[in-house]
PDB file of N, CA, C, O and CB in Angstrom:
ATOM      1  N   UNK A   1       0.841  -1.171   0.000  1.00  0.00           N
ATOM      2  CA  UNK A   1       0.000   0.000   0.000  1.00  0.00           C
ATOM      3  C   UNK A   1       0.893   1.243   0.000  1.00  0.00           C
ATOM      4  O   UNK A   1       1.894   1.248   0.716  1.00  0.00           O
ATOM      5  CB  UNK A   1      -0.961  -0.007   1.219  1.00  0.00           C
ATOM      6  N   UNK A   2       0.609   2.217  -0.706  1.00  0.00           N
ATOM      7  CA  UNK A   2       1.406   3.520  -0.605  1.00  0.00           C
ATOM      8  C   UNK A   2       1.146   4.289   0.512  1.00  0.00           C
ATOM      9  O   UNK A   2       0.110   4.442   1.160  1.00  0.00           O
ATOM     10  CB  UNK A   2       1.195   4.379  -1.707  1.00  0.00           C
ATOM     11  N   UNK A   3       2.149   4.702   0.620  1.00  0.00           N
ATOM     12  CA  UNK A   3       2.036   5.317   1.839  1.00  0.00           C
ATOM     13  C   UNK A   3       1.066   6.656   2.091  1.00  0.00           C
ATOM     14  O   UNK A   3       0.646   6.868   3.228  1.00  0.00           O
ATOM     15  CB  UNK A   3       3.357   5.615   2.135  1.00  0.00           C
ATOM     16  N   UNK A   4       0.777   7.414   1.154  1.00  0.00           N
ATOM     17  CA  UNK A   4      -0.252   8.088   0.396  1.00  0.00           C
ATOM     18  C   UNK A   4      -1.482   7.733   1.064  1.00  0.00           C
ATOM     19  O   UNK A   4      -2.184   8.264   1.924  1.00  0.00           O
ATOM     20  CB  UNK A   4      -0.276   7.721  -1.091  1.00  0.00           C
ATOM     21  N   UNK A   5      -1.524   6.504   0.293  1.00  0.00           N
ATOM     22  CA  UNK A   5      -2.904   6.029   0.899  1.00  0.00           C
ATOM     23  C   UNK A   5      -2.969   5.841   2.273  1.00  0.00           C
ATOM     24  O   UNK A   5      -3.982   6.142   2.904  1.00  0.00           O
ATOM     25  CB  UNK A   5      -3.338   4.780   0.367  1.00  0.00           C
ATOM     26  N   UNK A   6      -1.690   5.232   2.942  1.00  0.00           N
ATOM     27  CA  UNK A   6      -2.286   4.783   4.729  1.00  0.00           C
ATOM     28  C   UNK A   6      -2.033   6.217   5.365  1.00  0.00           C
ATOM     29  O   UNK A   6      -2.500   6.397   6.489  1.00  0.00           O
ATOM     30  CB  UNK A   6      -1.103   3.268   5.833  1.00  0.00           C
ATOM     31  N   UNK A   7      -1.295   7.318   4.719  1.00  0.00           N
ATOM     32  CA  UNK A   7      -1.891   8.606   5.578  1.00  0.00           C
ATOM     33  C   UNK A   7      -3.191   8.631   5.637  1.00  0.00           C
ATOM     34  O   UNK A   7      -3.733   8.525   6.737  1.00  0.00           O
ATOM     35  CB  UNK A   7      -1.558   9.954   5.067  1.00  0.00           C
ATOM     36  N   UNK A   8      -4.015   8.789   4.361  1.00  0.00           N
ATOM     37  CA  UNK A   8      -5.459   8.761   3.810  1.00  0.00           C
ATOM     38  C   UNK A   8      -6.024   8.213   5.145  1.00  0.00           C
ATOM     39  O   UNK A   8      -6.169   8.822   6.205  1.00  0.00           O
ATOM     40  CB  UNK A   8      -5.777   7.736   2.323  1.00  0.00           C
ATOM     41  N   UNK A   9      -6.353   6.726   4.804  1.00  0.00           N
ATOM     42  CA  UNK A   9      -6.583   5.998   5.799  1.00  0.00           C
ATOM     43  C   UNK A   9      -6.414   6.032   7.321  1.00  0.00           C
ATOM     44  O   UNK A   9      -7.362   5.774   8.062  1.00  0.00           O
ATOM     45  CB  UNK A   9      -6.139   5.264   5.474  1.00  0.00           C
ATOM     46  N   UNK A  10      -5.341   6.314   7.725  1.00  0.00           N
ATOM     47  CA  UNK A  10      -4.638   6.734   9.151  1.00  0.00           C
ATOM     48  C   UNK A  10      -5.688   7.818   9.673  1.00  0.00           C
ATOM     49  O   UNK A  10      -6.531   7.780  10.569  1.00  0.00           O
ATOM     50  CB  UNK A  10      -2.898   7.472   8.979  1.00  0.00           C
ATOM     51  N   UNK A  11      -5.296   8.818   8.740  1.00  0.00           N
ATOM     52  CA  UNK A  11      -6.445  10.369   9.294  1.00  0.00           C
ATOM     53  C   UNK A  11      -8.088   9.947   9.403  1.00  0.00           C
ATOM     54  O   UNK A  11      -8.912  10.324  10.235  1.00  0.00           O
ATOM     55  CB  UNK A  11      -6.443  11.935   7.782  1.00  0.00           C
ATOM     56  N   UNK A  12      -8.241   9.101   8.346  1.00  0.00           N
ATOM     57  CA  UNK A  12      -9.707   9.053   8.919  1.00  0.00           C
ATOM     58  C   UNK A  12     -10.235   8.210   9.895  1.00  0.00           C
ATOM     59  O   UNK A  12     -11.244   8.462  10.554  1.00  0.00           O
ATOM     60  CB  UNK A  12     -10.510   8.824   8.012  1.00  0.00           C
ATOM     61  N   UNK A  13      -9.295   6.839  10.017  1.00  0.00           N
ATOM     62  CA  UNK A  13      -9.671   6.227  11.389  1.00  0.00           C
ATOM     63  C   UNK A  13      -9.327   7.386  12.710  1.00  0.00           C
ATOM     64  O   UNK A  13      -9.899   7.119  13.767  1.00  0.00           O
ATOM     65  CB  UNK A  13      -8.674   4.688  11.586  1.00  0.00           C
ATOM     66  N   UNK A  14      -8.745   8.202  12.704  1.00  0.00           N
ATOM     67  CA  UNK A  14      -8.113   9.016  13.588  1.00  0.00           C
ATOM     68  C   UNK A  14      -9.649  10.052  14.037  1.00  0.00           C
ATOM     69  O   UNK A  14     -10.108  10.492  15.092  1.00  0.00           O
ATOM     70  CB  UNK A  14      -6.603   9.875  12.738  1.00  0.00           C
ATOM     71  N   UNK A  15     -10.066  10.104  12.536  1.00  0.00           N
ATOM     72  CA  UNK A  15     -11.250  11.163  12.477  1.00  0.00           C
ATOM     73  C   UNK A  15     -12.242  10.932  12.959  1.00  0.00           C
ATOM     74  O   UNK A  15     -12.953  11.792  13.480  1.00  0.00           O
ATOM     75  CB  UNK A  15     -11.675  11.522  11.412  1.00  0.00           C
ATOM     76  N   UNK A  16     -12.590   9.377  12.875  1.00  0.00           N
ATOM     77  CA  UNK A  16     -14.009   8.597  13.596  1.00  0.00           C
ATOM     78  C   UNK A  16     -13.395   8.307  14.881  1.00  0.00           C
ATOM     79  O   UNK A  16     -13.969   7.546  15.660  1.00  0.00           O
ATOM     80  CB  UNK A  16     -14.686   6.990  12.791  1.00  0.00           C
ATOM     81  N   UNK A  17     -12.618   8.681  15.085  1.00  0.00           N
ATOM     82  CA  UNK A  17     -12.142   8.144  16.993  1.00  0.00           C
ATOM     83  C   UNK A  17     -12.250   9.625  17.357  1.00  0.00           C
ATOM     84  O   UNK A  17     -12.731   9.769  18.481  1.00  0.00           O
ATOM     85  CB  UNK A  17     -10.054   7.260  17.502  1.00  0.00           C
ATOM     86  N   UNK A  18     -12.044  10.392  16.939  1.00  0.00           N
ATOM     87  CA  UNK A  18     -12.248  11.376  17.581  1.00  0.00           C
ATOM     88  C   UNK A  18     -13.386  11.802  17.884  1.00  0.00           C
ATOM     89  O   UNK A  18     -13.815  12.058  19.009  1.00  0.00           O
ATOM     90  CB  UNK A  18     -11.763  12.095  17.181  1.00  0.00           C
ATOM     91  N   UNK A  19     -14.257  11.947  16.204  1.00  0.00           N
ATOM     92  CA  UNK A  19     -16.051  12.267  16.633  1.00  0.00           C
ATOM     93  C   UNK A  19     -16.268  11.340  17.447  1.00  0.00           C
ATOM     94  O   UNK A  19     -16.916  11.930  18.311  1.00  0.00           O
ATOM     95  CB  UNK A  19     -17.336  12.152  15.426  1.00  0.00           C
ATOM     96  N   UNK A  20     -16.130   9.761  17.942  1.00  0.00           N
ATOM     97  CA  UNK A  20     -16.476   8.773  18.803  1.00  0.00           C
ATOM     98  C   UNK A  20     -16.149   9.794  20.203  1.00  0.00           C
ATOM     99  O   UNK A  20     -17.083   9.811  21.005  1.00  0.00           O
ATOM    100  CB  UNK A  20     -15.529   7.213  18.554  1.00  0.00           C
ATOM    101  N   UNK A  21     -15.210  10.447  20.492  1.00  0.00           N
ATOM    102  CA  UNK A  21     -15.035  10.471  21.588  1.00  0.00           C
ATOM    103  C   UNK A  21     -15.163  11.619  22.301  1.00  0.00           C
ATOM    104  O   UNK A  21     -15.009  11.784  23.512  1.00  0.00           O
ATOM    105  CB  UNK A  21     -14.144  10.018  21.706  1.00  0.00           C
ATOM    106  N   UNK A  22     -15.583  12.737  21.090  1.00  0.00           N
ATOM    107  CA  UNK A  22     -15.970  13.999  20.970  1.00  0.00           C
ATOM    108  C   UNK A  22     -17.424  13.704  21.771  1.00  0.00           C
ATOM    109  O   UNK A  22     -17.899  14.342  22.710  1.00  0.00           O
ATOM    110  CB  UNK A  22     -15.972  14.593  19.332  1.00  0.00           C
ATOM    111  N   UNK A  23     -17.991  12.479  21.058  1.00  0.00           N
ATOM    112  CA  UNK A  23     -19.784  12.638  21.187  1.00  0.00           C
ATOM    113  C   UNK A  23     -19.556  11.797  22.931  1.00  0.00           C
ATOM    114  O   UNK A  23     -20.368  12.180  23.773  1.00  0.00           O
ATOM    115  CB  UNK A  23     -21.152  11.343  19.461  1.00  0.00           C
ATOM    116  N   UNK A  24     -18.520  10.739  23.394  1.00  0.00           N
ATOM    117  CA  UNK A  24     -18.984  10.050  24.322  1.00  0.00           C
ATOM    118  C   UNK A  24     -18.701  11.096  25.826  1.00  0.00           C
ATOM    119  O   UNK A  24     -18.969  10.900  27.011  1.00  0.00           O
ATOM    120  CB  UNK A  24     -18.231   8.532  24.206  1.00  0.00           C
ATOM    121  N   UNK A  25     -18.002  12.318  25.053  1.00  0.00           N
ATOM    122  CA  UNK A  25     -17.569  13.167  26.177  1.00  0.00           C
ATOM    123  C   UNK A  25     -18.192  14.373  26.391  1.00  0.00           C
ATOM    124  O   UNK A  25     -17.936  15.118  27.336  1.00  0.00           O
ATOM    125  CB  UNK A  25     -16.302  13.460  26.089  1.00  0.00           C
ATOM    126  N   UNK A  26     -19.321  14.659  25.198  1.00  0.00           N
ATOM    127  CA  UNK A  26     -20.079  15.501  25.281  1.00  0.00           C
ATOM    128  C   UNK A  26     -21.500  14.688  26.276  1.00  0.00           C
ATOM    129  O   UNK A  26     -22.234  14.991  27.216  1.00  0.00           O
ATOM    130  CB  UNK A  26     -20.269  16.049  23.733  1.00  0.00           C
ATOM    131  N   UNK A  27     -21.297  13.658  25.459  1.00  0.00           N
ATOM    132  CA  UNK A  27     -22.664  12.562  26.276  1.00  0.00           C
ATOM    133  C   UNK A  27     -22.340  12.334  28.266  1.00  0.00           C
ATOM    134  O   UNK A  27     -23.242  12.102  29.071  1.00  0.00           O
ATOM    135  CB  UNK A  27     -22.452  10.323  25.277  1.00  0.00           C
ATOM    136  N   UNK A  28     -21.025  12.468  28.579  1.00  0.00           N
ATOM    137  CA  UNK A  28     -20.956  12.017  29.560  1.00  0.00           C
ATOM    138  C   UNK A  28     -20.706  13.567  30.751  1.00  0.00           C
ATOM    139  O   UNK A  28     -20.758  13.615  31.980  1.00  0.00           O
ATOM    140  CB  UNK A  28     -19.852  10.827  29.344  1.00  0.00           C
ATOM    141  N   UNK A  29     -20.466  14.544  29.836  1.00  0.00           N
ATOM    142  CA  UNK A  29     -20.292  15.629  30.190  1.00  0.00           C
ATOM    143  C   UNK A  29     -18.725  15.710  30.729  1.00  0.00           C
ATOM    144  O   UNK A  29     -18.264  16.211  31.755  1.00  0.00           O
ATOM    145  CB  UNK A  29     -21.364  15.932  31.083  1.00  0.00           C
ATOM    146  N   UNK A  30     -18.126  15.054  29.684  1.00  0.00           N
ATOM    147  CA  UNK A  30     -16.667  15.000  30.356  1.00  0.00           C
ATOM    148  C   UNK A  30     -15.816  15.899  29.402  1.00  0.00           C
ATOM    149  O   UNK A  30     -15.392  15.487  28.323  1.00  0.00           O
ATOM    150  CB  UNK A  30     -15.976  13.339  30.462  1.00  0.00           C
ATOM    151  N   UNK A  31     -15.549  17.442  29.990  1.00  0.00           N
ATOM    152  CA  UNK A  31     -14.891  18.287  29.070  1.00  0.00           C
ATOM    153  C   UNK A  31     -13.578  18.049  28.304  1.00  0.00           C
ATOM    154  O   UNK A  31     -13.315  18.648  27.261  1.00  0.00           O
ATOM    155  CB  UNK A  31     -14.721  19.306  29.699  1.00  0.00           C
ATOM    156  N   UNK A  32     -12.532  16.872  29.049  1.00  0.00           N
ATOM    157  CA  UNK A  32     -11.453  16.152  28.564  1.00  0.00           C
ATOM    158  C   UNK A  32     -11.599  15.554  27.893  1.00  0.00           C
ATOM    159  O   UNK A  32     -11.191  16.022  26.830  1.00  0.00           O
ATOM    160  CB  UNK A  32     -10.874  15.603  29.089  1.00  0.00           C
ATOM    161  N   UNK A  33     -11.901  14.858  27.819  1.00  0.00           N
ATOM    162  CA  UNK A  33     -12.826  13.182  26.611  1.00  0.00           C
ATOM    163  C   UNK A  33     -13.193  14.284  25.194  1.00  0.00           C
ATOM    164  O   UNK A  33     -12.766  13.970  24.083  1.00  0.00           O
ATOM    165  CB  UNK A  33     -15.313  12.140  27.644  1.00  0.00           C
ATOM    166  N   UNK A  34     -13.983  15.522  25.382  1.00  0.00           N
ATOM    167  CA  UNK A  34     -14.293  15.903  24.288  1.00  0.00           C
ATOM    168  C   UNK A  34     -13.413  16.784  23.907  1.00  0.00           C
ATOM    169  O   UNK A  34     -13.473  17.033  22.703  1.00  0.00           O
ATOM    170  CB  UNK A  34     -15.423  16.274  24.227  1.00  0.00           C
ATOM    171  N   UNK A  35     -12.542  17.400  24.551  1.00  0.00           N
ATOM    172  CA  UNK A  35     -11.383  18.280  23.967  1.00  0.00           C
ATOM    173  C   UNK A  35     -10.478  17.342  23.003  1.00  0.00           C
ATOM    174  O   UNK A  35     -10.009  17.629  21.901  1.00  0.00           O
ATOM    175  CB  UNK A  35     -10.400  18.943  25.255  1.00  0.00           C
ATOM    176  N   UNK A  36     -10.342  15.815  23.938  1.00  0.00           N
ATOM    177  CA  UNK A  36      -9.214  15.096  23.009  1.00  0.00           C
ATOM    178  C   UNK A  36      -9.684  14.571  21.874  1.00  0.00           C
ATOM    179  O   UNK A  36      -8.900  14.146  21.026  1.00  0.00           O
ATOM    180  CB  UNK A  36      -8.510  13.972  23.636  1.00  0.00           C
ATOM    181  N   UNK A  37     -11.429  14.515  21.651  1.00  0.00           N
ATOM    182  CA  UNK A  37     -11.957  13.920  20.389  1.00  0.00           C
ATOM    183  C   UNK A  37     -11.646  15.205  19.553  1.00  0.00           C
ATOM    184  O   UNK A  37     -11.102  15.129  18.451  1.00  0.00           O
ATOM    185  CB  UNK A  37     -13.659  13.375  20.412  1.00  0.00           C
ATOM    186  N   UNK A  38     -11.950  16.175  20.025  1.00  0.00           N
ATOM    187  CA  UNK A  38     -11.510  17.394  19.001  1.00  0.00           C
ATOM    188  C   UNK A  38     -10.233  17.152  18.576  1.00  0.00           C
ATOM    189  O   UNK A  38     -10.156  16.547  17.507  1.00  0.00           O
ATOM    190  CB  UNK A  38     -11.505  18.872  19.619  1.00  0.00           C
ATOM    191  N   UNK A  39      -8.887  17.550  19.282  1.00  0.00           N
ATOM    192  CA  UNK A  39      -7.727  17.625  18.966  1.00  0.00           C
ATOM    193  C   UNK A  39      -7.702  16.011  18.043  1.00  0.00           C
ATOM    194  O   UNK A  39      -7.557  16.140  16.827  1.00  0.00           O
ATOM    195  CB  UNK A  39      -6.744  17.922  20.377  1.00  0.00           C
ATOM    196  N   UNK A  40      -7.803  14.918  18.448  1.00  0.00           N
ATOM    197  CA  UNK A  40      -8.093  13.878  17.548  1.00  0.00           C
ATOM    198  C   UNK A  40      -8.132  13.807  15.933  1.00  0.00           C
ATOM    199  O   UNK A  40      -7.208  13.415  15.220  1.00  0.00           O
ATOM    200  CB  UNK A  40      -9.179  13.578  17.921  1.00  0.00           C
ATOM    201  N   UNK A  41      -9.389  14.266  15.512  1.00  0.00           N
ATOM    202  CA  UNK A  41     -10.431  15.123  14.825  1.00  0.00           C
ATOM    203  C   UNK A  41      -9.184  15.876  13.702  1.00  0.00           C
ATOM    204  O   UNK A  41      -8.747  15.500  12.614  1.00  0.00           O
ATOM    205  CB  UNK A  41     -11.438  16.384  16.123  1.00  0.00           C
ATOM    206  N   UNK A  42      -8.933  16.912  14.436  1.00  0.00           N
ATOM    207  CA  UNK A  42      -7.959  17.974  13.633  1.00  0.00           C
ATOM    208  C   UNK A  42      -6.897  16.838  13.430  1.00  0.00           C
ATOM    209  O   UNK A  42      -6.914  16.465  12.257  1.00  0.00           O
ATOM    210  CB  UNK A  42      -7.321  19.574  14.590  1.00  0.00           C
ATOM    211  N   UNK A  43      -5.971  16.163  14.204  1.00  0.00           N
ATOM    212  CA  UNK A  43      -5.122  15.370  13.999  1.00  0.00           C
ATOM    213  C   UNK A  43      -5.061  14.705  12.654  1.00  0.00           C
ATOM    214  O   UNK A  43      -4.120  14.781  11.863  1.00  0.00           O
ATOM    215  CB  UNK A  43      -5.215  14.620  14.911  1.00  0.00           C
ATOM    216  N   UNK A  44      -6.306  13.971  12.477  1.00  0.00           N
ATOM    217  CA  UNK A  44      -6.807  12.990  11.363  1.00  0.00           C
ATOM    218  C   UNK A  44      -6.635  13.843  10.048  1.00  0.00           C
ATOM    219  O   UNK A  44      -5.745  13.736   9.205  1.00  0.00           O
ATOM    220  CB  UNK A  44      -8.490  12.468  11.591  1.00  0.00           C
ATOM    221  N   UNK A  45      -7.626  14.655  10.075  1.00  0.00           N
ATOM    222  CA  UNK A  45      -7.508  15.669   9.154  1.00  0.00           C
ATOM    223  C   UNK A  45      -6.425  15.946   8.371  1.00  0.00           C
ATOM    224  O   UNK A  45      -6.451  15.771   7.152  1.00  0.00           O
ATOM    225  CB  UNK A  45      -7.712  16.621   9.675  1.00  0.00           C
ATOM    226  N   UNK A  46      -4.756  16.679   9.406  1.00  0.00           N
ATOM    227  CA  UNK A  46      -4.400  16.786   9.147  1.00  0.00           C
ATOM    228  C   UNK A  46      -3.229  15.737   8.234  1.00  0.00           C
ATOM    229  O   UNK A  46      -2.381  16.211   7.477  1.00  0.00           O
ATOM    230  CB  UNK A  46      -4.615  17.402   9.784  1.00  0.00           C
ATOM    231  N   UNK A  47      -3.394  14.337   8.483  1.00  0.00           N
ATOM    232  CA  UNK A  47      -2.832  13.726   8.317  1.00  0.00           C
ATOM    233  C   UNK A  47      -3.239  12.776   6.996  1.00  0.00           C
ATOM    234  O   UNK A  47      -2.580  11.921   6.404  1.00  0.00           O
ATOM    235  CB  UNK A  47      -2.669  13.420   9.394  1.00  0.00           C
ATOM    236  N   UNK A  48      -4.641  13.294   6.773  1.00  0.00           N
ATOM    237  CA  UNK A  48      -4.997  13.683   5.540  1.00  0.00           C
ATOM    238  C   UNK A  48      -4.710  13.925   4.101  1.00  0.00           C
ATOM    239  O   UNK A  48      -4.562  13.381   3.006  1.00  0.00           O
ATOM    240  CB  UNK A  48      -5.202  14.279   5.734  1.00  0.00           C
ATOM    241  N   UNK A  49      -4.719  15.193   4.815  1.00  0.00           N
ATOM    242  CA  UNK A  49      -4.213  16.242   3.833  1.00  0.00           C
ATOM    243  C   UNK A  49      -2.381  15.854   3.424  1.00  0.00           C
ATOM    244  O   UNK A  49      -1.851  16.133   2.349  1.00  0.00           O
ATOM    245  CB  UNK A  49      -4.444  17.975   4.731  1.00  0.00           C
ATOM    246  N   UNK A  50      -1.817  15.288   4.392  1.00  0.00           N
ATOM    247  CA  UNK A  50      -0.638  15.065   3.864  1.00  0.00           C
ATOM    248  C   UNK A  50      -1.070  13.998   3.141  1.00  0.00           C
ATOM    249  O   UNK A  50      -1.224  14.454   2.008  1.00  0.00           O
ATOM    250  CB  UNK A  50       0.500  14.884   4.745  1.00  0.00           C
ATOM    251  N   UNK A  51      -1.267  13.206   3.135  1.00  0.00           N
ATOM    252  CA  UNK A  51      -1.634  11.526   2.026  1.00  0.00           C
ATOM    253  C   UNK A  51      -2.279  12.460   0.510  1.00  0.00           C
ATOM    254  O   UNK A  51      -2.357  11.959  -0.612  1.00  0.00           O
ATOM    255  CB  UNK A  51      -3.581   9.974   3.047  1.00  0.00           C
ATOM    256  N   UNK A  52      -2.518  13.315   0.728  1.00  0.00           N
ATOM    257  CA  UNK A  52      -3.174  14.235  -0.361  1.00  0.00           C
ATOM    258  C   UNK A  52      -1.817  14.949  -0.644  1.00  0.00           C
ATOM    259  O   UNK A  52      -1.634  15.158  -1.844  1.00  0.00           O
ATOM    260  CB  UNK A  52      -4.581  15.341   0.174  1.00  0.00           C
ATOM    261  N   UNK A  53      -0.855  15.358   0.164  1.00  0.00           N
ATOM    262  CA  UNK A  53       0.319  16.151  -0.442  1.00  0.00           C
ATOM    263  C   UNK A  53       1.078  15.200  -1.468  1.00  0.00           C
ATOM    264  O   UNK A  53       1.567  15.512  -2.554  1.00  0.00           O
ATOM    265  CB  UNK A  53       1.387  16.682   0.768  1.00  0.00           C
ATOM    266  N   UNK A  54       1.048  13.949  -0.836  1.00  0.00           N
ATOM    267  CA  UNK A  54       2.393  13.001  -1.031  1.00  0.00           C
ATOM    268  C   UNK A  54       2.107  12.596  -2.479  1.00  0.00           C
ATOM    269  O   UNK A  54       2.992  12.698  -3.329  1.00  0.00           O
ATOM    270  CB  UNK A  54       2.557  11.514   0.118  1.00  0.00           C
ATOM    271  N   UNK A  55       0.709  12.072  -2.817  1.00  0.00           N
ATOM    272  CA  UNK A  55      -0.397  11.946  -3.884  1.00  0.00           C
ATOM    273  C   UNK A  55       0.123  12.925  -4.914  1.00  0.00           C
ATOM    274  O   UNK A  55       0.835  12.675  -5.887  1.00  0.00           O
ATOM    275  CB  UNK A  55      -1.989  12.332  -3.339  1.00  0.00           C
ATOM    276  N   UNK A  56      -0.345  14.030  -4.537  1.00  0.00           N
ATOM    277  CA  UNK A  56      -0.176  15.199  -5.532  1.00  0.00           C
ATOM    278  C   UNK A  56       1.603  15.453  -5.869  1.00  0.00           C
ATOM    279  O   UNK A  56       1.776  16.019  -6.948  1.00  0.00           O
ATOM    280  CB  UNK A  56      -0.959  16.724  -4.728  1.00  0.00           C
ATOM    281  N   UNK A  57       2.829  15.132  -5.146  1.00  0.00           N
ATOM    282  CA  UNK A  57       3.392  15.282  -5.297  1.00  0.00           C
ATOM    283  C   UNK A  57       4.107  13.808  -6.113  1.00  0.00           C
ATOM    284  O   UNK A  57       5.338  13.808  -6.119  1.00  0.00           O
ATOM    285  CB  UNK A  57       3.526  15.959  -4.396  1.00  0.00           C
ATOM    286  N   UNK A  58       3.756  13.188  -6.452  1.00  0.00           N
ATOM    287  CA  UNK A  58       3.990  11.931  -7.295  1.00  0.00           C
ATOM    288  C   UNK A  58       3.747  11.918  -8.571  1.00  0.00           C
ATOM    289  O   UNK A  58       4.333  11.694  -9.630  1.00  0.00           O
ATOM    290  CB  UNK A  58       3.327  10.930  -6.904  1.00  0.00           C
ATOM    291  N   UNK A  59       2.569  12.264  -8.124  1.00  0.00           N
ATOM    292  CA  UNK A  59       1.748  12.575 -10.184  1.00  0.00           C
ATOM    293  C   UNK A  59       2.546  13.889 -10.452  1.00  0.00           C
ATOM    294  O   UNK A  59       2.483  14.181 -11.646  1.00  0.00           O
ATOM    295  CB  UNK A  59      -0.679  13.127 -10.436  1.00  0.00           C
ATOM    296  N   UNK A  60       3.371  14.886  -9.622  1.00  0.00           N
ATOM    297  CA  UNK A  60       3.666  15.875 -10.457  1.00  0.00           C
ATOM    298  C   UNK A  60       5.129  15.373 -10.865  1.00  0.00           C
ATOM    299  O   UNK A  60       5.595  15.508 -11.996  1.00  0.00           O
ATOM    300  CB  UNK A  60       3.522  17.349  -9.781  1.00  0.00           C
ATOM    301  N   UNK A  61       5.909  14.666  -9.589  1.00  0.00           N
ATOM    302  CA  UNK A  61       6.934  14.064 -10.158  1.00  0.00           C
ATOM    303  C   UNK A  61       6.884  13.201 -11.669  1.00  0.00           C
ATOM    304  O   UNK A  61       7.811  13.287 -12.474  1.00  0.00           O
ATOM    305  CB  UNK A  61       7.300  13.269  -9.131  1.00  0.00           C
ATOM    306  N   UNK A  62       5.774  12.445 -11.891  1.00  0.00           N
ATOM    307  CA  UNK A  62       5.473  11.898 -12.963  1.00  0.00           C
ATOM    308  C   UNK A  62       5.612  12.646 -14.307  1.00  0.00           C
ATOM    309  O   UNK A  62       6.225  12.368 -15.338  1.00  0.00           O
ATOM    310  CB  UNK A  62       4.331  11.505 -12.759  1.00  0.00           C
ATOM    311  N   UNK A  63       4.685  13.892 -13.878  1.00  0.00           N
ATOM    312  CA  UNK A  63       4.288  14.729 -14.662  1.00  0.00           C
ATOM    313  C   UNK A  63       5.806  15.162 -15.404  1.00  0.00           C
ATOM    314  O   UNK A  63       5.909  15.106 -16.630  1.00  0.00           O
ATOM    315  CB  UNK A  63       3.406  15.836 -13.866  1.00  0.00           C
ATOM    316  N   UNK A  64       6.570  15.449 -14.829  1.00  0.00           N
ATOM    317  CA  UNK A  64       7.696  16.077 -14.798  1.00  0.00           C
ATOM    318  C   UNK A  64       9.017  15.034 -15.570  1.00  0.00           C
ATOM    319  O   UNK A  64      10.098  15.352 -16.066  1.00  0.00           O
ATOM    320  CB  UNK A  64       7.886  16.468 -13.195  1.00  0.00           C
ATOM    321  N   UNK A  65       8.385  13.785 -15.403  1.00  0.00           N
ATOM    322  CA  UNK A  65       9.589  12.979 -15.897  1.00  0.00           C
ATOM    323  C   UNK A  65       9.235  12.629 -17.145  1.00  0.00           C
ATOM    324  O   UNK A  65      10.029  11.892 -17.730  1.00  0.00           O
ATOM    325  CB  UNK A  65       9.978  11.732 -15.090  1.00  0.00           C
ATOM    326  N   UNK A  66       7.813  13.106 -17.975  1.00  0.00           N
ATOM    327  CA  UNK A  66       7.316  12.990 -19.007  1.00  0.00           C
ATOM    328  C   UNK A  66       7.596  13.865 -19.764  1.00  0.00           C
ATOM    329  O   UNK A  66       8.125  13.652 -20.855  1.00  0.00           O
ATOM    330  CB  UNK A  66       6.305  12.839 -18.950  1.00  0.00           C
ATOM    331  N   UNK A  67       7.249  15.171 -19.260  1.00  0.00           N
ATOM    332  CA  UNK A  67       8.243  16.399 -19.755  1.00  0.00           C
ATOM    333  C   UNK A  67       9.803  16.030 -20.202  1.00  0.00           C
ATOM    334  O   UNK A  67      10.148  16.497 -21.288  1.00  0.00           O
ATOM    335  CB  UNK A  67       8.390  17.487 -18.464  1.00  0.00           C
ATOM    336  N   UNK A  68      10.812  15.213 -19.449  1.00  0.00           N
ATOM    337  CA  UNK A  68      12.104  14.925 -20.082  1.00  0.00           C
ATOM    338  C   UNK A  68      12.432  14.372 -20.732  1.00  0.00           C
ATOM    339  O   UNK A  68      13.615  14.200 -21.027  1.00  0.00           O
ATOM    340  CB  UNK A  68      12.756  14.691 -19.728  1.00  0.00           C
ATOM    341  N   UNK A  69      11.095  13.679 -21.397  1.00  0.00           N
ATOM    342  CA  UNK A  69      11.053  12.451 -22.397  1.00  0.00           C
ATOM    343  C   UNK A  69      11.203  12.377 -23.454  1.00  0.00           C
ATOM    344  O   UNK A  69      11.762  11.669 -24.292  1.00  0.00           O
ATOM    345  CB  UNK A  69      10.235  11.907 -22.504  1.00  0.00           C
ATOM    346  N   UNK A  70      10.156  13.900 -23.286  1.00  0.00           N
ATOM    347  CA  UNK A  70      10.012  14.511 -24.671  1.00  0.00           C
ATOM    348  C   UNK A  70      11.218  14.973 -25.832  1.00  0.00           C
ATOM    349  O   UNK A  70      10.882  15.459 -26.912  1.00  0.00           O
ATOM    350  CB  UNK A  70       9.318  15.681 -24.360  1.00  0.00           C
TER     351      UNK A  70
END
């Protein structure tokens, strides 16, 4: 698997543990539990968006080695 992808992947299991724990700490009224589903949350996200950098930066490498072909 590329690594691309298990950022992808990584951030969003990261993302459903967080709303999980966002909601069990809003449910329990536990202001910690839901701060860390937040920070969680953003975590995932961000880790995301890198699997989206790494992605985009492959196809441009590609892009680029097609250009020297020419």
């Amino acid at each position: 698997m590329k690594t691309s992808t298990k950022d992808k992947l990584n951030g969003s299991l990261h993302e459903l543990k967080g709303t999980i724990k966002e909601g069990v700490g809003q449910l329990i009224n536990d202001r910690t539990l839901k701060a860390e589903g937040r920070a969680e949350k953003k975590a995932g996200k961000v880790q995301q968006q890198i699997g989206q950098a790494k992605e985009t930066v492959v196809k441009l490498k590609g892009r680029l080695a097609n250009l020297g072909n020419k």
